[in-house]
N, C-alpha and C positions, 0 to 999 in steps of 0.2 A: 504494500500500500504506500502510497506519494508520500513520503517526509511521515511517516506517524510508525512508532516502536510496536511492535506487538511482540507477545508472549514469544521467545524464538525458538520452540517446541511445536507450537502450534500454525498452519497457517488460517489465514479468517477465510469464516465456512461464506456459502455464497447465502445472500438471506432471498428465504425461505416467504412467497407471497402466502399471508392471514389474514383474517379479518380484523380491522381493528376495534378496542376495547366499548369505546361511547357510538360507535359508526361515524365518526367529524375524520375528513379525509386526513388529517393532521394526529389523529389520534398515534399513539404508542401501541405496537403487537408487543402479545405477549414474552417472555424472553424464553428463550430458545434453553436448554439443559446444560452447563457449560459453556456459556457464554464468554467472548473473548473480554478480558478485561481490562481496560486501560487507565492511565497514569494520570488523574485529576490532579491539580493544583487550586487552592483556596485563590478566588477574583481578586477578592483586597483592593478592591480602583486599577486591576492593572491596566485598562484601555488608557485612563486618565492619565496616570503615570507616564507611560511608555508614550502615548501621541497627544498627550494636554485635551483630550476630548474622549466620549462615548463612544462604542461601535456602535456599527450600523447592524439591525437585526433584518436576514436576509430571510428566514425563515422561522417556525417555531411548532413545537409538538402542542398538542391538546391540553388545558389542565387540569384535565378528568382525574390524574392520575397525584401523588405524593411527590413524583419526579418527572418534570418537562426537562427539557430543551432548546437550545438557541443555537442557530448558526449565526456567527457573527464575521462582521471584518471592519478594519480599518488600515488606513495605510499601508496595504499591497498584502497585511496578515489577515488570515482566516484561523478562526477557533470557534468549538462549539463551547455551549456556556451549559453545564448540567443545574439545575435550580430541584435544589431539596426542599421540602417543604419541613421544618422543624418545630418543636413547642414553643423555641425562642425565638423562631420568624423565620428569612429566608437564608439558606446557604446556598449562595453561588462557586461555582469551582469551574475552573478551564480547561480543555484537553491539549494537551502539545500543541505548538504553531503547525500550521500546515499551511499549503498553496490552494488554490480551491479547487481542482482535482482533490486532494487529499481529503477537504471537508465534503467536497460533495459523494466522496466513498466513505468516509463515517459514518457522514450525515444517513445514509443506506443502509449503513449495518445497526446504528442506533434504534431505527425507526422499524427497523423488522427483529428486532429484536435478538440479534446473534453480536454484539456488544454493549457493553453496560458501561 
């Protein structure tokens, strides 16, 4: 996969067409049995930080669910933004930088549920 670490045992399985969970074309499929797992980093302002501005939200999962998603970019970088829903409010966290190839093969595996 484009610029993103995966497990180096495993390669990422090809995701599998399901229904999804609420039926919103956006929604999250169920996740798959061994799901490939990848390397979240706490957001912390990093768009702010690194480019003095917000990304742009290119796309976004359903929030039917405890855990959505974001594809984001700014400045020539793409990362997806996983949002926890917690007791003490939101946690956001980022996946590696990638190119967008890279996010838009995440973006793929996230949503059909064969990465977490």
């Amino acid at each position: 996969m484009s610029g993103l670490d995966a497990a180096p045992d495993r390669l990422l399985p090809v995701p599998a067409q399901r229904k999804p969970r609420c039926g919103e074309a956006h929604c999250l499929t169920p996740t798959v049995p061994k799901p490939v797992t990848l390397t979240w980093e706490l957001e912390a302002d990093w768009w702010r930080r690194r480019f003095g501005k917000e990304a742009r939200v290119l796309r976004h999962t359903c929030l039917c669910q405890p855990i959505s998603y974001e594809e984001l970019t700014c400045g020539g970088v793409y990362r997806i933004r996983r949002i926890v829903v917690a007791n003490t409010g939101l946690l956001n966290y980022l996946s590696p930088q990638t190119t967008q190839r890279g996010a838009d093969e995440l973006w793929e595996l996230i949503i059909h549920g064969t990465a977490v």
